[in-house]
N, C-alpha and C positions, 0 to 999 in steps of 0.2 A: 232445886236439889241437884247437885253435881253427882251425875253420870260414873260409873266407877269401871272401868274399860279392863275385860279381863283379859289374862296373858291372850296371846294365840295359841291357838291349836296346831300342833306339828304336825303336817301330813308325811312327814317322812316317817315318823313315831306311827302314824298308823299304818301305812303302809308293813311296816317289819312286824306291830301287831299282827297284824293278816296275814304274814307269812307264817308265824309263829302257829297260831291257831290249825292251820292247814297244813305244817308239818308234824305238828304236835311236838317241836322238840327247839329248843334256841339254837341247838349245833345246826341245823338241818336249814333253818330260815337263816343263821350266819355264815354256812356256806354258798351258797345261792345267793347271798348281797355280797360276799365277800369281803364280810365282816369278821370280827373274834367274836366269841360266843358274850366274853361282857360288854361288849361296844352293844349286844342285843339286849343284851339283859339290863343295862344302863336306860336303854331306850325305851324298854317294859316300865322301868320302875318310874322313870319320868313322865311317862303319860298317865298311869295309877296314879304319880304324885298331882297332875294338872286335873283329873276326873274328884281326886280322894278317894278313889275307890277299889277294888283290888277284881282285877280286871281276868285274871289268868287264874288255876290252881292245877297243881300236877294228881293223876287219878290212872293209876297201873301202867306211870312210868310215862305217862303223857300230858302234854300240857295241853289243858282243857280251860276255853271262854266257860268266868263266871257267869251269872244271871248279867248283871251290869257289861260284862264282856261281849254277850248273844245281843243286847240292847245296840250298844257299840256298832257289832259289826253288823247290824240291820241299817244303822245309820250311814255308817261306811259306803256301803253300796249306794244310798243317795248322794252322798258327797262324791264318790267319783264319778256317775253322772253326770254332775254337776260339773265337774270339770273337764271330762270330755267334752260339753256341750260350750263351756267354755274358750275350748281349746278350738272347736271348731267354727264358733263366733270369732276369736281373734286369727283364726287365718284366711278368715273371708276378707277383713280389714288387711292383712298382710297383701294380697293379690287383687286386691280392689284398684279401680282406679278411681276416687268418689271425693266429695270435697267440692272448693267453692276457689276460684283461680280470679284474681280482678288485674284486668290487663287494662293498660293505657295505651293509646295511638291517636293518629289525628283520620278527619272525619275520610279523606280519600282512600286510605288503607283501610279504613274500618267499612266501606261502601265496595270496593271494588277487589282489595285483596284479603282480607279477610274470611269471608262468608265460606268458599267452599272448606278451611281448616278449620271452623267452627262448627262446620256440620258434621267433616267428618270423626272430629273428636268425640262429639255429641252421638252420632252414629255407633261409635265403637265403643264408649264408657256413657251411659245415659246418665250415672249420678256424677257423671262429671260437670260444672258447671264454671261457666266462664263468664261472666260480669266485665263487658267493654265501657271503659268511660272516656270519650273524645276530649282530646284540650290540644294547647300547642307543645311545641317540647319542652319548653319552658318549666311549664306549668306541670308535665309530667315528671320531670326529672326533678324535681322537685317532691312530689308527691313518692314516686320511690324511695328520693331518700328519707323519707319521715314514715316509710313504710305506709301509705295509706295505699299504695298501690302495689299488687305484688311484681309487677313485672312491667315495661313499656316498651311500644315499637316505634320509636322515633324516628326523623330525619337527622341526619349529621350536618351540622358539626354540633357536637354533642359532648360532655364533661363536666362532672363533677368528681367531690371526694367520696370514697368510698362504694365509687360505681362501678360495675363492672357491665363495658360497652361493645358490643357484637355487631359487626357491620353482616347483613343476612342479604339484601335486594339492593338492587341496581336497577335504575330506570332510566330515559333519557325524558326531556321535557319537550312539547310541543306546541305549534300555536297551533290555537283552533279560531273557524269564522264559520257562520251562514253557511250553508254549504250553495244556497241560490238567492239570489244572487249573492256571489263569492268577488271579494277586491281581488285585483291581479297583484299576485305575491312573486315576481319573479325572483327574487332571492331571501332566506324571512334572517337578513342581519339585526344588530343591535340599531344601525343608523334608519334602516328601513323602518321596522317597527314602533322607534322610540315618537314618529309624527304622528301616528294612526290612534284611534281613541282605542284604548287601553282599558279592560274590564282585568284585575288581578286581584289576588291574596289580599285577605287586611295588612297592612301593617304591622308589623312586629313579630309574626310567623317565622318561621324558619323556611318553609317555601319560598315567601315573600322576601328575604335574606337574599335566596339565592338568584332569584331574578332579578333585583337592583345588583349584585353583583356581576350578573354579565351584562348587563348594561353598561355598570360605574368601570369595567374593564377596557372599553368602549372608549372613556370619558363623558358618558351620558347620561341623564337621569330620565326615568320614565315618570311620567305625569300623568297618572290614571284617571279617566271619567269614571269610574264607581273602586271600591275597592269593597271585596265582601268575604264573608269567613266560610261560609260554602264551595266546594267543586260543583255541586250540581244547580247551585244558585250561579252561578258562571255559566255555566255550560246554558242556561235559559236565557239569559240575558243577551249572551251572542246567537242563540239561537233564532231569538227576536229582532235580530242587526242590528244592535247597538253600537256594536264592537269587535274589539279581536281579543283573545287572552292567551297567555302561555300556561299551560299546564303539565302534569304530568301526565304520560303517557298510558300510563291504567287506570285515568279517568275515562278513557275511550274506548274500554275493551268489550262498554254491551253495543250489543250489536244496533240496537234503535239508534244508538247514536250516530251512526253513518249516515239515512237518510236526511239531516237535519245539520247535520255539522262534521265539516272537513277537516281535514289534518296534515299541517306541513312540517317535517325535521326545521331544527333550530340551525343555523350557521354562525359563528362556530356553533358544534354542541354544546348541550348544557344537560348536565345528568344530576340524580340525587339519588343518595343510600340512603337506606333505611338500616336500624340497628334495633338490638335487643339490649335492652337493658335493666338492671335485676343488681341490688345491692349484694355487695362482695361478701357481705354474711349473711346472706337470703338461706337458711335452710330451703334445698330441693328437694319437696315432701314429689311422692308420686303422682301428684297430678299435677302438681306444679313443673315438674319436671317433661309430661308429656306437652303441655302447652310448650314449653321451651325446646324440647324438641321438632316440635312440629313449625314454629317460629323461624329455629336456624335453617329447618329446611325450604324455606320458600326461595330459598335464591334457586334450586335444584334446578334445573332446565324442565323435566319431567312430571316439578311436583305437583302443579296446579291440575294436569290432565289424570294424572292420578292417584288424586287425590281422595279419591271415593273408593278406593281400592283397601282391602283390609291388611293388615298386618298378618 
């Protein structure tokens, strides 16, 4: 049996009821809305017409709630209730920060830069929630633009249509070895390195990109004894003297890693951004916007020490 959906109810129409009632008069409730007396009386007759019912009657010059009237405005009073309680339900959602954020990066950012903006996002909106998924950029910048990802922190170089690409960190790369016994590195060039067994990036990375590029600058090609998709699967590997690796330099930043394995600047340098990236018609819903705030800020000189610091 098909459902038969009645008008709605006018809360403006009760609302001038209820003036009406409690001035006892249509002039007296249409000056106080700054109304004409028949914009009220129009309003009367349309809500008696939506009830059927005759709502009002005048009684020594005053207008007086019928039985159906007193029923009305007992109801009234729960409905505006009702909407205060509403009003204050949707402004909790207005100044919330709450929702579900899924960010992409690859696993070194997500291990070593990451963690203290995660916490303290987490710290300061608890229904905030951020869902990290590790891949290359590739694979990310991809997954942005078919929207299965809301946002990504990639390495450059970096480009597609409809992206919209934020260069936020800067790092330099470094080799690492053994820390004991350590090869003598008297200078760590592309010629120098390119003989030594070699522990780097899988192939097809964008890390992996920029280290055969300063190599291939060189005229050289590096010829790795392992190539793995892990930073900290490297970082064991030489830690075990197997080899040397070039990495980046906030794979290095816990401190265990010093007693175990050392670190030498590259010659020439070799550096790599990081960017923000987030399709060019990404609505920036309020939590989505805090992550992307807290993203451009990591280049900050400051922001990582305080980063635990409250707003």
């Amino acid at each position: 049996m098909k459902r038969i959906i009645p008008q709605k109810l006018n809360l403006e129409q009760l609302a001038t009821f209820e003036l009406v009632v409690l001035h006892g008069s249509f002039s007296a409730a249409a000056e106080q809305l700054g109304l004409t007396q028949p914009a009220v009386s129009l309003q009367i007759r349309q809500l008696e017409k939506f009830f059927n019912l005759k709502l009002l009657e005048r009684i020594a010059k005053k207008m007086k709630p019928t039985s159906a009237g007193f029923t009305l405005l007992e109801h009234n009073i729960l409905i505006n209730n009702a909407i205060d309680e509403a009003l204050q339900s949707m402004a909790v959602h207005a100044h919330e920060i709450s929702g579900q954020v899924t960010l992409g990066t690859g696993a070194t950012a997500c291990i070593h830069l990451l963690p203290p903006l995660l916490g303290h996002l987490k710290q300061q909106w608890p229904e905030l929630d951020v869902n990290v998924k590790i891949g290359n950029t590739d694979e990310m910048l991809k997954a942005v633009t078919e929207n299965r990802l809301d946002l990504a922190l990639v390495t450059l170089p970096a480009a597609g249509n409809n992206l919209s690409i934020t260069p936020v960190y800067e790092e330099s790369f470094v080799v690492i070895q053994q820390a004991q016994p350590r090869l003598l590195l008297d200078e760590i060039t592309p010629e120098r390195l390119v003989n030594l067994p070699l522990i780097l990036f899988e192939n097809g990375s964008s890390t992996r990109q920029l280290i055969d590029d300063w190599f291939q600058r060189q005229g050289l090609r590096p010829h790795p004894i392992m190539e793995l998709g892990s930073v900290e699967a490297i970082k064991q590997m030489v830690m075990a003297g197997l080899g040397v690796s070039i990495v980046p330099q906030l794979a290095m930043s816990q401190p265990q890693n010093s007693s175990r394995l050392c670190s030498h600047p590259l010659n020439p340098p070799l550096n790599r951004q990081l960017a923000v990236v987030l399709r060019q018609d990404k609505p920036l819903n309020k939590a989505l916007k805090k992550v992307v705030d807290g993203l451009l800020a990591l280049g900050a000189p400051s922001m990582l020490p305080a980063i635990s610091k409250t707003d």
